[in-house]
Structure formats: C-alpha cells, structure tokens
DOFI-549805 format. One record per residue: residue number from 1; chain; x, y, z of N, C-alpha, C in turn. Coordinates in steps of 0.1 Angstrom, whole numbers, plus 5000, padded with zeros to 4 digits. Example, Ala and Ser with C-alpha at 12.3 -4.5 7.8 and 13.67 -1.06 7.14 Angstrom:
% DOFI-549805
<pos:1; unit:A; n_east:5132; n_north:4943; n_up:5078; ca_east:5123; ca_north:4955; ca_up:5078; c_east:5132; c_north:4967; c_up:5078> $
<pos:2; unit:A; n_east:5128; n_north:4978; n_up:5071; ca_east:5137; ca_north:4989; ca_up:5071; c_east:5129; c_north:5000; c_up:5079> $
***
This chain:
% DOFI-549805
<pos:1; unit:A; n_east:5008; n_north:4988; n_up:5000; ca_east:5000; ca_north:5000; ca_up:5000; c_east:5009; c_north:5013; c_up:5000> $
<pos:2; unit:A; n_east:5024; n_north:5014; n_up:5010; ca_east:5026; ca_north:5022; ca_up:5005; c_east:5030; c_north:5026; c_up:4990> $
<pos:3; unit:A; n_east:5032; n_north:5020; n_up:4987; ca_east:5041; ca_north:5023; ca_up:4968; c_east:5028; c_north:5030; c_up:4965> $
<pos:4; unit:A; n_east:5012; n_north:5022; n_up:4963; ca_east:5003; ca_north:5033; ca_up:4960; c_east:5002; c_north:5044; c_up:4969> $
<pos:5; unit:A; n_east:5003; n_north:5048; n_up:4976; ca_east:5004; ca_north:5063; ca_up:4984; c_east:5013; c_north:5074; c_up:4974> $
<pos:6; unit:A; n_east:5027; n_north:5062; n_up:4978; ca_east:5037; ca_north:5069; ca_up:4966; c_east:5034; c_north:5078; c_up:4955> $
<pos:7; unit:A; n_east:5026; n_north:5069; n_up:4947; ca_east:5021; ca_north:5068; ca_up:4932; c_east:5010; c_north:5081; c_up:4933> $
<pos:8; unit:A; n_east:5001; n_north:5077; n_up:4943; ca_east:4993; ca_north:5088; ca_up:4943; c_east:4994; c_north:5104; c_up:4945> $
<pos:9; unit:A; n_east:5006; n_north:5099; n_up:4956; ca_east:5017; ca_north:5116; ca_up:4961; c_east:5017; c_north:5120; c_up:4946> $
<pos:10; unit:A; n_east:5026; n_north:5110; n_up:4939; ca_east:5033; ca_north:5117; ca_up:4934; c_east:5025; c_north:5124; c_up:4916> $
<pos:11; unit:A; n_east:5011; n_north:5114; n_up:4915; ca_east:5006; ca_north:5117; ca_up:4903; c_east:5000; c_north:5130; c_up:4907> $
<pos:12; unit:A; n_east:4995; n_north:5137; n_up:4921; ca_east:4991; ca_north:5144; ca_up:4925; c_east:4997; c_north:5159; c_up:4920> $
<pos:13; unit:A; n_east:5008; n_north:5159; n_up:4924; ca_east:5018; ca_north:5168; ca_up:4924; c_east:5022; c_north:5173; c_up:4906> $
<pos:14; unit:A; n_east:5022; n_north:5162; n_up:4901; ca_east:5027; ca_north:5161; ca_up:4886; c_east:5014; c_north:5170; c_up:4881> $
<pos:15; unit:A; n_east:5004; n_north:5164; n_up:4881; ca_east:4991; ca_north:5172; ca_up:4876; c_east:4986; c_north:5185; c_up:4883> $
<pos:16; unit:A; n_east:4984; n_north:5192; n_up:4892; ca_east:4993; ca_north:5205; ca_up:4901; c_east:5000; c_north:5212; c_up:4891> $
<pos:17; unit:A; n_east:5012; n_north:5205; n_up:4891; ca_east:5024; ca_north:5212; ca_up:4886; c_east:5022; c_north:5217; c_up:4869> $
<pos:18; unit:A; n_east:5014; n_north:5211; n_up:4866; ca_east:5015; ca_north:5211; ca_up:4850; c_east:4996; c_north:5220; c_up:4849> $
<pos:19; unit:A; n_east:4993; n_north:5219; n_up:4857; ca_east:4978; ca_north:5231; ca_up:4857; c_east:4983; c_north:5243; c_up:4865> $
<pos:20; unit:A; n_east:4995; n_north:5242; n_up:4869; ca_east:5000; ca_north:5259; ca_up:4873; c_east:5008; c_north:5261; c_up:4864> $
<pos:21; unit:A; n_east:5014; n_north:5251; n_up:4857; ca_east:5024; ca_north:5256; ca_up:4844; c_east:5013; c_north:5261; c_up:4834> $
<pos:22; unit:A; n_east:4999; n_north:5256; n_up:4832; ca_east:4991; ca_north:5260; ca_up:4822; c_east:4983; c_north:5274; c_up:4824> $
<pos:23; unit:A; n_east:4983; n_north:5278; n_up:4833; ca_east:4975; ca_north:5290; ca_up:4839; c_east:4989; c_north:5303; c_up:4843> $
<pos:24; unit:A; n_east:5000; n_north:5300; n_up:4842; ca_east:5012; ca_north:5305; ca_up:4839; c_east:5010; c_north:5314; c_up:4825> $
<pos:25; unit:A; n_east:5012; n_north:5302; n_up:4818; ca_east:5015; ca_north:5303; ca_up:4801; c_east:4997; c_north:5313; c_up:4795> $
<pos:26; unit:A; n_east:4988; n_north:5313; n_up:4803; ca_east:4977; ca_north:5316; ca_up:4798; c_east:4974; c_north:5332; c_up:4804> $
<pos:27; unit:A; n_east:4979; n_north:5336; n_up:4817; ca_east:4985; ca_north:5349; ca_up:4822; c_east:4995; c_north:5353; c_up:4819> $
<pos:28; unit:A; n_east:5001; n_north:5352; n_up:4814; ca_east:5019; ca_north:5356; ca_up:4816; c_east:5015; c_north:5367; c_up:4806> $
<pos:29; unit:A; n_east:5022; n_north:5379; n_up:4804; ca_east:5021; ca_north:5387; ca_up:4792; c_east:5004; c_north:5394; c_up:4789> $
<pos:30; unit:A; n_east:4997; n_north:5397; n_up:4796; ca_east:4985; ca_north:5401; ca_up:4797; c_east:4980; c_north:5411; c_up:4808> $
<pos:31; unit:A; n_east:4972; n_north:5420; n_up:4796; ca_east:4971; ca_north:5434; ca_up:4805; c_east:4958; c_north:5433; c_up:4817> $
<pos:32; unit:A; n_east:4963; n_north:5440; n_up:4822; ca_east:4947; ca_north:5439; ca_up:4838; c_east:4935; c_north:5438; c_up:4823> $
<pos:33; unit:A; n_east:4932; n_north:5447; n_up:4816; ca_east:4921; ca_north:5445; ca_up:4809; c_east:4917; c_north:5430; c_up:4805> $
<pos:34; unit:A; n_east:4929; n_north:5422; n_up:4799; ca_east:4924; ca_north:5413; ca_up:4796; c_east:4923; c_north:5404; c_up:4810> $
<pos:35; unit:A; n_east:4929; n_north:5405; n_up:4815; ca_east:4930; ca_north:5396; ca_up:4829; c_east:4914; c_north:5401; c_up:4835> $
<pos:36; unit:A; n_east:4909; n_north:5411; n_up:4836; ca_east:4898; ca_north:5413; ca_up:4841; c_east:4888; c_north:5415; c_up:4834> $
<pos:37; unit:A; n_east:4888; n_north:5411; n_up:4821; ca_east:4871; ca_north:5407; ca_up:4810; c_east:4866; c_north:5395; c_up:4809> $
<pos:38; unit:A; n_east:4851; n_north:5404; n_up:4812; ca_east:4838; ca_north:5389; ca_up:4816; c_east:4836; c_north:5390; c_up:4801> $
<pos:39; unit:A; n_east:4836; n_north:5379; n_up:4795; ca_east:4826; ca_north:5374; ca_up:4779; c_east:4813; c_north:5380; c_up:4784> $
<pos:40; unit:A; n_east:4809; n_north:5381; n_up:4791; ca_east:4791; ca_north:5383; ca_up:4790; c_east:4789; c_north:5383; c_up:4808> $
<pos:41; unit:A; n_east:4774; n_north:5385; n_up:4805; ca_east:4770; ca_north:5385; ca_up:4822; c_east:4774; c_north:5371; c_up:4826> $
<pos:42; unit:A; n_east:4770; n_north:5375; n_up:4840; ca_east:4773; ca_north:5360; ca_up:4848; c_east:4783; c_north:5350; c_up:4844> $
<pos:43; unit:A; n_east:4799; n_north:5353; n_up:4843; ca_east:4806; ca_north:5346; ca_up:4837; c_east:4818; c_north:5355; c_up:4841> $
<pos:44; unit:A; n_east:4832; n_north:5347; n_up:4842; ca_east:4840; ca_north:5346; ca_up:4851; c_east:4850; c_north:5349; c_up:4845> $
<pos:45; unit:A; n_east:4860; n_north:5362; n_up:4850; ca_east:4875; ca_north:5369; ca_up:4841; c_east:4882; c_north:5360; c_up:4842> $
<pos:46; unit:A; n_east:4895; n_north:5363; n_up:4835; ca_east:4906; ca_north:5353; ca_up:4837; c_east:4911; c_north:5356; c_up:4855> $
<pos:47; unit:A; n_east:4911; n_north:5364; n_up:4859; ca_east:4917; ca_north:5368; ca_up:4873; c_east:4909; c_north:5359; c_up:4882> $
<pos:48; unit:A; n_east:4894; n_north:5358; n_up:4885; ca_east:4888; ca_north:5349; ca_up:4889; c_east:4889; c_north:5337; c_up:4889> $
<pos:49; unit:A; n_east:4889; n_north:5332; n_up:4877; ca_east:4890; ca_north:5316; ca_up:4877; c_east:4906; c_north:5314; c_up:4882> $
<pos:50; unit:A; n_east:4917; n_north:5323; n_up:4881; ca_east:4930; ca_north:5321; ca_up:4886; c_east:4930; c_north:5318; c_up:4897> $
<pos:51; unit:A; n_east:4922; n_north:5330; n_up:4907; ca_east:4922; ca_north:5330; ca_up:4925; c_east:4913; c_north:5319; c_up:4927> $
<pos:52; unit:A; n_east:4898; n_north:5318; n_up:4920; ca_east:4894; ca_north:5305; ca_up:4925; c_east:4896; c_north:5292; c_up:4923> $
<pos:53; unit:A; n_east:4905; n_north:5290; n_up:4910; ca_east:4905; ca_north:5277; ca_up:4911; c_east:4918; c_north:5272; c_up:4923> $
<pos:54; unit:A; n_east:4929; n_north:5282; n_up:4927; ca_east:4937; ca_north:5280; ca_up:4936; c_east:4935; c_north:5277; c_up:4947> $
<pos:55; unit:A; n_east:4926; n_north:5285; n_up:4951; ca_east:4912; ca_north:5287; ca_up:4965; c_east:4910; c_north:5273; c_up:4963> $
<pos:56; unit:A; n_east:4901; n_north:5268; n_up:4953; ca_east:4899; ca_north:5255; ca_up:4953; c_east:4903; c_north:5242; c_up:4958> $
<pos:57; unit:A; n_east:4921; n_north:5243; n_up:4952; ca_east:4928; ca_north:5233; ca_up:4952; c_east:4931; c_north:5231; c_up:4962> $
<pos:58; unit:A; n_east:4933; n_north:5244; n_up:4970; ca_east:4942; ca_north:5246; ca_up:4983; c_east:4930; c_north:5238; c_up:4993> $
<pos:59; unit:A; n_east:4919; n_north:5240; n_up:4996; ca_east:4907; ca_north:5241; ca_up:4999; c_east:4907; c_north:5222; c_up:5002> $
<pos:60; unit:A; n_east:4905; n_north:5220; n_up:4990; ca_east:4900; ca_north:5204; ca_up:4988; c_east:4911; c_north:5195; c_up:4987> $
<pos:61; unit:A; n_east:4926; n_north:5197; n_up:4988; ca_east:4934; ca_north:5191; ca_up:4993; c_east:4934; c_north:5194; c_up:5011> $
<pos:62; unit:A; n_east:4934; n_north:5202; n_up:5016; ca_east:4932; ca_north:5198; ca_up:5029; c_east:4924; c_north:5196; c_up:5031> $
<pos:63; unit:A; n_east:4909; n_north:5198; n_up:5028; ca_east:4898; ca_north:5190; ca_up:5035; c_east:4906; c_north:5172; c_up:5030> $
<pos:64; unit:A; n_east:4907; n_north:5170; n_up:5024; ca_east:4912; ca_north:5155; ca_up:5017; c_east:4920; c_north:5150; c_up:5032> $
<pos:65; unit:A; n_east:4931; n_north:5162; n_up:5039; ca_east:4939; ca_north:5161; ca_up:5049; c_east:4929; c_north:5158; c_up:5065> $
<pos:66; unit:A; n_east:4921; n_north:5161; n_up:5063; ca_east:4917; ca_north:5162; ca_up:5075; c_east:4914; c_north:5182; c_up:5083> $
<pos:67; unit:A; n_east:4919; n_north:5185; n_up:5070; ca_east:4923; ca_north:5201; ca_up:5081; c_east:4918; c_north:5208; c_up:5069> $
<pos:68; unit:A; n_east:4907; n_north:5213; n_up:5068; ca_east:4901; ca_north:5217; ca_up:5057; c_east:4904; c_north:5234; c_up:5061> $
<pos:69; unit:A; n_east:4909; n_north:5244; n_up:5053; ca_east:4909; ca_north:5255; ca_up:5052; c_east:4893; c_north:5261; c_up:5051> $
<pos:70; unit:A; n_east:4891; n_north:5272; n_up:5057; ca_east:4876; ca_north:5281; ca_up:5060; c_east:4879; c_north:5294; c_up:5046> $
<pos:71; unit:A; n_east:4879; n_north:5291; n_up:5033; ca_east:4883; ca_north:5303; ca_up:5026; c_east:4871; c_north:5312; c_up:5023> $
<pos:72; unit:A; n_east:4869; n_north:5323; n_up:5018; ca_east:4860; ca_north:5329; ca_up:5015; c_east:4857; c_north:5335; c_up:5000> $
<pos:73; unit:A; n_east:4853; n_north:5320; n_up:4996; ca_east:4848; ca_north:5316; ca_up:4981; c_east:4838; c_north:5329; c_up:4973> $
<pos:74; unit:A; n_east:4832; n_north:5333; n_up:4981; ca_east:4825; ca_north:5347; ca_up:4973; c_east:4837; c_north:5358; c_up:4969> $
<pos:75; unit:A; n_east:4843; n_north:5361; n_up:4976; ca_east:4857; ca_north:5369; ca_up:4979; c_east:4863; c_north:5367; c_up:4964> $
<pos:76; unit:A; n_east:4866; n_north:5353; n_up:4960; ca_east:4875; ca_north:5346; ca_up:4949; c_east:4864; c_north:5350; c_up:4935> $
<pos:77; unit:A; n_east:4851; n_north:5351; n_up:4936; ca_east:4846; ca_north:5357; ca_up:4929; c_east:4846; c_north:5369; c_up:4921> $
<pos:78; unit:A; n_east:4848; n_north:5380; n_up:4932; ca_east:4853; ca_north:5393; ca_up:4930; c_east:4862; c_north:5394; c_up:4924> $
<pos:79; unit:A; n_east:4877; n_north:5387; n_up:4925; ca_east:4894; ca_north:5387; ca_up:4923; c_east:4892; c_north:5397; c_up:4908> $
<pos:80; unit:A; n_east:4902; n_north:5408; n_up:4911; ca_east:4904; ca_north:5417; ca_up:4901; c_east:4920; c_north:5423; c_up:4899> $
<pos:81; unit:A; n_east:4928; n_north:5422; n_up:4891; ca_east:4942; ca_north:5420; ca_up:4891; c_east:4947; c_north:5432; c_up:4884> $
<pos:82; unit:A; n_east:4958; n_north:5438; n_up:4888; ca_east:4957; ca_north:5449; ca_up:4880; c_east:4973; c_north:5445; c_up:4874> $
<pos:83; unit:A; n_east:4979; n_north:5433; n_up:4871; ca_east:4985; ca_north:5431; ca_up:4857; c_east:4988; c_north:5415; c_up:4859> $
<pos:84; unit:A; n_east:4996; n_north:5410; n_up:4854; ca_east:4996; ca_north:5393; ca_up:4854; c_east:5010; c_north:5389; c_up:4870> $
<pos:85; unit:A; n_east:5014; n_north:5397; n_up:4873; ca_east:5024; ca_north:5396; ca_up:4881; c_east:5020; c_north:5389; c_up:4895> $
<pos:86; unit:A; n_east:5008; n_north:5396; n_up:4899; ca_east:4998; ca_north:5394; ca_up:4911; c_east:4996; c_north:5378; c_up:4912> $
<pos:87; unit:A; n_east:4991; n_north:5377; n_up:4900; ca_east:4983; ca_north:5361; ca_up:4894; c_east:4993; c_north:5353; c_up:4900> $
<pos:88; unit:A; n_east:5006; n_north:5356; n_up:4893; ca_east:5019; ca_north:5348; ca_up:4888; c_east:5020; c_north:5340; c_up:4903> $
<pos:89; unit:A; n_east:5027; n_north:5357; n_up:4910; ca_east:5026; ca_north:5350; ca_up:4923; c_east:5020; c_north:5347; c_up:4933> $
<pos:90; unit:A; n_east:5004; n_north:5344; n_up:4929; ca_east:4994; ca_north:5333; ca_up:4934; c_east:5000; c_north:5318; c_up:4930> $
<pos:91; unit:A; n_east:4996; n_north:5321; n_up:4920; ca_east:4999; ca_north:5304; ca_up:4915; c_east:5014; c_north:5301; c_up:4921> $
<pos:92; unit:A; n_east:5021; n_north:5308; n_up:4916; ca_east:5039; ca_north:5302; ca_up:4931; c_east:5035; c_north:5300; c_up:4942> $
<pos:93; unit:A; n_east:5029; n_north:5310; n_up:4950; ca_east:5026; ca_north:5304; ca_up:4963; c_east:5015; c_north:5292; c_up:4966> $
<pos:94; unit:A; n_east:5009; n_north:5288; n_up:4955; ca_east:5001; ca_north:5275; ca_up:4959; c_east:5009; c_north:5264; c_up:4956> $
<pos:95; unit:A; n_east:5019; n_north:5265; n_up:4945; ca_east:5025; ca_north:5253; ca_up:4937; c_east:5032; c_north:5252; c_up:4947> $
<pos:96; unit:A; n_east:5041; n_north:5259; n_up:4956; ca_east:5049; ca_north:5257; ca_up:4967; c_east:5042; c_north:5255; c_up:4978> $
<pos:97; unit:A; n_east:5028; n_north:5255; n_up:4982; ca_east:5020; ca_north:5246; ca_up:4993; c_east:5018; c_north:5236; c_up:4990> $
<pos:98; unit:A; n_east:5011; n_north:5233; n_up:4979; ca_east:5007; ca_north:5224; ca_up:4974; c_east:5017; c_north:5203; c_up:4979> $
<pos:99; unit:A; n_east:5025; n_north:5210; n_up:4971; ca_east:5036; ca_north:5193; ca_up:4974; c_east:5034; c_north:5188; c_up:4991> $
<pos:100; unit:A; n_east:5040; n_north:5197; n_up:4997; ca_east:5038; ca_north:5199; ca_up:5010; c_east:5028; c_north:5191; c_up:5017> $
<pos:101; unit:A; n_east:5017; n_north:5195; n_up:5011; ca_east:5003; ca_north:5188; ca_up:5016; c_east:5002; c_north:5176; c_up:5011> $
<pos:102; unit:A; n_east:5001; n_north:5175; n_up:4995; ca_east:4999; ca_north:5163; ca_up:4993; c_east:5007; c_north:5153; c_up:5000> $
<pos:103; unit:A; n_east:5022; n_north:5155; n_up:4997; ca_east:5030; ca_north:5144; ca_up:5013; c_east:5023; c_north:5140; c_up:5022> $
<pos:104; unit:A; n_east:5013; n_north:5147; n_up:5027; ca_east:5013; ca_north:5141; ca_up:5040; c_east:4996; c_north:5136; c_up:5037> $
<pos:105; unit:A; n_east:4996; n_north:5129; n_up:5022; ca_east:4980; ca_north:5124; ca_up:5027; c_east:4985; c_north:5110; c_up:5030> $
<pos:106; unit:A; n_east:4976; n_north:5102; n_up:5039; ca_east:4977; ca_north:5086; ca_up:5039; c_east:4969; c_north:5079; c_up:5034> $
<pos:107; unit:A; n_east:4970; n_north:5071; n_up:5035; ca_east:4958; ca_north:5058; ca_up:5028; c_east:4945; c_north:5061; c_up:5038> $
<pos:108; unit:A; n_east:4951; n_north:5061; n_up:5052; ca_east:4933; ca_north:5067; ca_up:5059; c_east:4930; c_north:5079; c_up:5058> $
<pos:109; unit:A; n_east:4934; n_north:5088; n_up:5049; ca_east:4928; ca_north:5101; ca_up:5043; c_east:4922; c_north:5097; c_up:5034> $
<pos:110; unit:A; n_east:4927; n_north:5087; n_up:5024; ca_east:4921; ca_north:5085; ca_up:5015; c_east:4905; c_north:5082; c_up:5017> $
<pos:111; unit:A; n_east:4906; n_north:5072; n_up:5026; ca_east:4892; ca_north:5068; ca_up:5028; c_east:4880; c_north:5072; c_up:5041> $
<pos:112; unit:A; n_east:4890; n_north:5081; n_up:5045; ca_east:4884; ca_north:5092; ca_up:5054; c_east:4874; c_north:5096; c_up:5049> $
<pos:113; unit:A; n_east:4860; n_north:5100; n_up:5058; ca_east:4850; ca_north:5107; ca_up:5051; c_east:4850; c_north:5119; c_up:5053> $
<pos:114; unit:A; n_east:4853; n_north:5133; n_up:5045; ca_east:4857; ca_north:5145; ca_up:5049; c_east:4843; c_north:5155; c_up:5045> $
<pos:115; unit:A; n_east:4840; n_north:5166; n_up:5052; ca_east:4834; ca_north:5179; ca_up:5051; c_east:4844; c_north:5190; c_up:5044> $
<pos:116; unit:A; n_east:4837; n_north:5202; n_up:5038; ca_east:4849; ca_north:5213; ca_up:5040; c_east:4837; c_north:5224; c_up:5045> $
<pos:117; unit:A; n_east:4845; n_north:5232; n_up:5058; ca_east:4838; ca_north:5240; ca_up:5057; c_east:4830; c_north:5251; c_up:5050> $
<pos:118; unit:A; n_east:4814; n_north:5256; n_up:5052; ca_east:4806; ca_north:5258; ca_up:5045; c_east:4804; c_north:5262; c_up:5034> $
<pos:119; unit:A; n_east:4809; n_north:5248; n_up:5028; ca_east:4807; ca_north:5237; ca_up:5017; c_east:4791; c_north:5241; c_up:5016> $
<pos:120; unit:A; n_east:4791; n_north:5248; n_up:4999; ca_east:4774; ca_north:5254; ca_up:4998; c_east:4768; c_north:5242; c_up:4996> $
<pos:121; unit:A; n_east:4776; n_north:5232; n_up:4989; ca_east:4763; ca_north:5216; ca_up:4986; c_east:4767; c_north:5209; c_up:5002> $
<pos:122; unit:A; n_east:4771; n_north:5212; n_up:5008; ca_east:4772; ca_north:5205; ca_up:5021; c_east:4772; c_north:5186; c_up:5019> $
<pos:123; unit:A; n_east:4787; n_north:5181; n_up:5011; ca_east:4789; ca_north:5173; ca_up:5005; c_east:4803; c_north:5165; c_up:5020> $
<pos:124; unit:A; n_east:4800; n_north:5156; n_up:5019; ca_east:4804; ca_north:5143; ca_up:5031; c_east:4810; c_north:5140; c_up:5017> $
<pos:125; unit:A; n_east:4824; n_north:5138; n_up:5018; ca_east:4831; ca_north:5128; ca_up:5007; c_east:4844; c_north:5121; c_up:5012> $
<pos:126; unit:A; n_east:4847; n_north:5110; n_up:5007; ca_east:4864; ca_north:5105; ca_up:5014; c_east:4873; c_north:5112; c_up:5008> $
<pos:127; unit:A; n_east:4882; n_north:5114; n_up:5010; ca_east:4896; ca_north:5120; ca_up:5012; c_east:4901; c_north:5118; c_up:4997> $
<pos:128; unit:A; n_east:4899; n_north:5111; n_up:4988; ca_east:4906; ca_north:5103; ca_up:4973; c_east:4895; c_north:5112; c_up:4967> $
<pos:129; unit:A; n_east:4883; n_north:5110; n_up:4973; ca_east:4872; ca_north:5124; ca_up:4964; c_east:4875; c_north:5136; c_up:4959> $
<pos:130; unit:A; n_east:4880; n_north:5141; n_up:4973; ca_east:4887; ca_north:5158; ca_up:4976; c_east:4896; c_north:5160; c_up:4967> $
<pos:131; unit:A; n_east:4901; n_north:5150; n_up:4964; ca_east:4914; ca_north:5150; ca_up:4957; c_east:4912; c_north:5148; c_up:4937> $
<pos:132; unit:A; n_east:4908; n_north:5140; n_up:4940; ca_east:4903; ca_north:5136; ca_up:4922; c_east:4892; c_north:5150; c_up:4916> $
<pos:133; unit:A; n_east:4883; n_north:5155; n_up:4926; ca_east:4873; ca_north:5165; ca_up:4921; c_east:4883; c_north:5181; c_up:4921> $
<pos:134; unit:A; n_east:4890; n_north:5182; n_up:4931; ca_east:4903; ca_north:5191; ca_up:4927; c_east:4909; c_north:5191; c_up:4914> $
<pos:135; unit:A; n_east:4914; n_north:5180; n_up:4910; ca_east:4922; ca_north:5179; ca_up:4901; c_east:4909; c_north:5180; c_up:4882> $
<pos:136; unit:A; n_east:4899; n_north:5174; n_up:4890; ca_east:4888; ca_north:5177; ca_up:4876; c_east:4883; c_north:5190; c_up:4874> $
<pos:137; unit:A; n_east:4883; n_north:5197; n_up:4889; ca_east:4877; ca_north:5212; ca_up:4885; c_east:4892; c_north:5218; c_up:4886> $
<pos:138; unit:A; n_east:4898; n_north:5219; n_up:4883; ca_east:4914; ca_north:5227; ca_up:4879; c_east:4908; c_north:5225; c_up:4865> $
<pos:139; unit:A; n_east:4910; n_north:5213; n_up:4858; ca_east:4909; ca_north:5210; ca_up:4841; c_east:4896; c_north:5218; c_up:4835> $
<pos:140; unit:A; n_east:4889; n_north:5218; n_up:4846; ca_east:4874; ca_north:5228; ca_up:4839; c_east:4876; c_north:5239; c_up:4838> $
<pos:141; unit:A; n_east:4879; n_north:5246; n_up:4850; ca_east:4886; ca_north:5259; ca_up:4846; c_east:4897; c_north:5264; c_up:4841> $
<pos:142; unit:A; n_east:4906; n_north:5259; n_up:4836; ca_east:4915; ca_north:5260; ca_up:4828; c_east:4910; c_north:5256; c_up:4810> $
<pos:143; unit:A; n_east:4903; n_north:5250; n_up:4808; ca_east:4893; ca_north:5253; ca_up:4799; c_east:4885; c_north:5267; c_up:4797> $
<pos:144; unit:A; n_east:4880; n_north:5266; n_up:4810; ca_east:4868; ca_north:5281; ca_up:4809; c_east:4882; c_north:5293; c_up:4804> $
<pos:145; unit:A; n_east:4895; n_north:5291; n_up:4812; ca_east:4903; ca_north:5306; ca_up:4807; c_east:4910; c_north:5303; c_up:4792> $
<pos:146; unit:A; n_east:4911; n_north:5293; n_up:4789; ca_east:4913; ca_north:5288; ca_up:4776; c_east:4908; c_north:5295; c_up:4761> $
<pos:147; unit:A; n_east:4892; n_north:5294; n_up:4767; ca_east:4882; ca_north:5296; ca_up:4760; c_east:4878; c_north:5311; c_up:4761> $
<pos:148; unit:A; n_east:4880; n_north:5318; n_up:4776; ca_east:4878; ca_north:5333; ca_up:4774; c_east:4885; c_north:5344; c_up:4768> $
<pos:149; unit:A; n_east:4900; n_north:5332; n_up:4773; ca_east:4911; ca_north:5342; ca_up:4762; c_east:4906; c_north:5345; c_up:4745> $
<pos:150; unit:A; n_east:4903; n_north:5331; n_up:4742; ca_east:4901; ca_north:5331; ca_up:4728; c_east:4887; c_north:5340; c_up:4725> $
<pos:151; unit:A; n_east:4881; n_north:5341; n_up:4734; ca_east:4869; ca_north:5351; ca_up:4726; c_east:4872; c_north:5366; c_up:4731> $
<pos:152; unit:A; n_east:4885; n_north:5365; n_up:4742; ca_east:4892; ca_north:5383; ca_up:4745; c_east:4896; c_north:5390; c_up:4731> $
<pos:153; unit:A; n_east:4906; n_north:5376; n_up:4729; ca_east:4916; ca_north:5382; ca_up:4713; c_east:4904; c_north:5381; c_up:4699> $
<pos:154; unit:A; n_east:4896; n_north:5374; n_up:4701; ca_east:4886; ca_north:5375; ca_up:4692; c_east:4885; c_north:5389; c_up:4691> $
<pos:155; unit:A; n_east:4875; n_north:5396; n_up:4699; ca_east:4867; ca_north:5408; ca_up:4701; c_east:4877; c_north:5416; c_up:4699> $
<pos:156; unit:A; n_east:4889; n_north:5416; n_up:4704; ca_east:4901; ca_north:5421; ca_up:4702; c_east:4903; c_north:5429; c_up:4688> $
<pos:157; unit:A; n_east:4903; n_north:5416; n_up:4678; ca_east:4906; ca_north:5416; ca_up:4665; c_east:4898; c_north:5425; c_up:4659> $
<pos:158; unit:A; n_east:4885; n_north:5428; n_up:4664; ca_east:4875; ca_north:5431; ca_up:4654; c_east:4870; c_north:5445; c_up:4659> $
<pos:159; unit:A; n_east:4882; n_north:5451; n_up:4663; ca_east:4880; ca_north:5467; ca_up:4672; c_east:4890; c_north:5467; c_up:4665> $
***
C-alpha cells in the first residue's frame, strides 16, 4: 500500500504542477484589461477563475487532509488584478504549498469521510474524492480561461 500512496503523492503533484504551468502560460504577458474581461454577464475573468481555482485546490486538498481551510469563496469571485504579476505570484505560492500537503495524505485520508467547511452543497466525501474532484475542477477551469482568452483576442481583433 505504500508504493500506492507513493504513486498517488506523486501523480498528485505532477498534475498540480502542469495546471500551474498552464494557467502560467495563459496569464503571463496580459494586460489587467484582459485579465479582468467577463465574455458576458454572469461569467468569470481570467483573474477569477486564477484565485478561484487556487482557493479551490488549496481548499480540497486539505479537506482530503483532515484540516480543511475556512476560505472565502465569494471573495475569489470578486478577484480583480491589475496586471499578470499578482496572478503569477498566486499560482507560486500554491504550487509551493501544494507538494507539501499532498505528502502528508495517507491511505486513511484517502478513505476518510471528509466535510469542507461551509461547503454550499454540504457534500460528506472521502479523502481520494477531495482529491480527484480538485484535480477535475482545475481541468474545467483551465478550459473556461482557455476559451475566454480566445473570445478576448477574438473581440480584440474586430475593434
């Protein structure tokens, strides 16, 4: 069991590492304007989905730990950047928590049944949950900034 612990530390970290390398490469070189345009109502800048998907990760890896962080998820909503530098060093400082944490999950985390606090679905999950739904909602939103870049430079083009 440990070698899977290992395995899991370690696929953890790899996928992490390469969703802050992609959200890097997707801020780096971009002005607050673009960092802070919604495509339409009710829909999310690139600055937002930055702070919250980090909020996220940070979030649902410790709940996974037993020690779930209290963040203030509406807050990450708001996130407004006034150039890519800010972002940058968001994403450093989670990629550099991040390892940290995952180390210390165990096999009874995995199968631990965990809460995170006021969790709006008020969702009971084990520890391997926290963890796998982290790593699926990183890939969603890194899609969603994917996609709002491309319709920034779109609109861009046509001004």
């Amino acid at each position: 069991m440990a070698d899977a612990i290992i395995a899991i530390r370690t696929g953890m970290k790899m996928l992490a590492a390469e969703h802050h390398q992609d959200m890097r490469e997707i801020v780096a070189g971009r002005d607050a304007e673009a960092l802070n345009w919604r495509p339409g109502p009710e829909t999310n800048s690139l600055a937002v989905l930055v702070i919250h998907l980090l909020g996220a990760e940070h979030s649902c890896v410790s709940t996974a730990l037993g020690s779930p962080v209290d963040r203030d998820r509406d807050a990450e909503f708001q996130a407004v950047a006034s150039g890519p530098d800010e972002l940058l060093a968001e994403i450093d400082r989670i990629d550099e928590l991040l390892p940290g944490l995952i180390d210390q999950i165990t096999a009874d985390d995995l199968e631990a049944m965990r809460t995170r606090p006021n969790d709006r679905l008020d969702r009971e999950r084990p520890g391997i949950w926290w963890l796998l739904h982290s790593m699926r909602q990183s890939r969603e939103h890194i899609g969603q900034m994917l996609l709002t870049i491309q319709l920034y430079d779109q609109q861009q083009s046509r001004n």
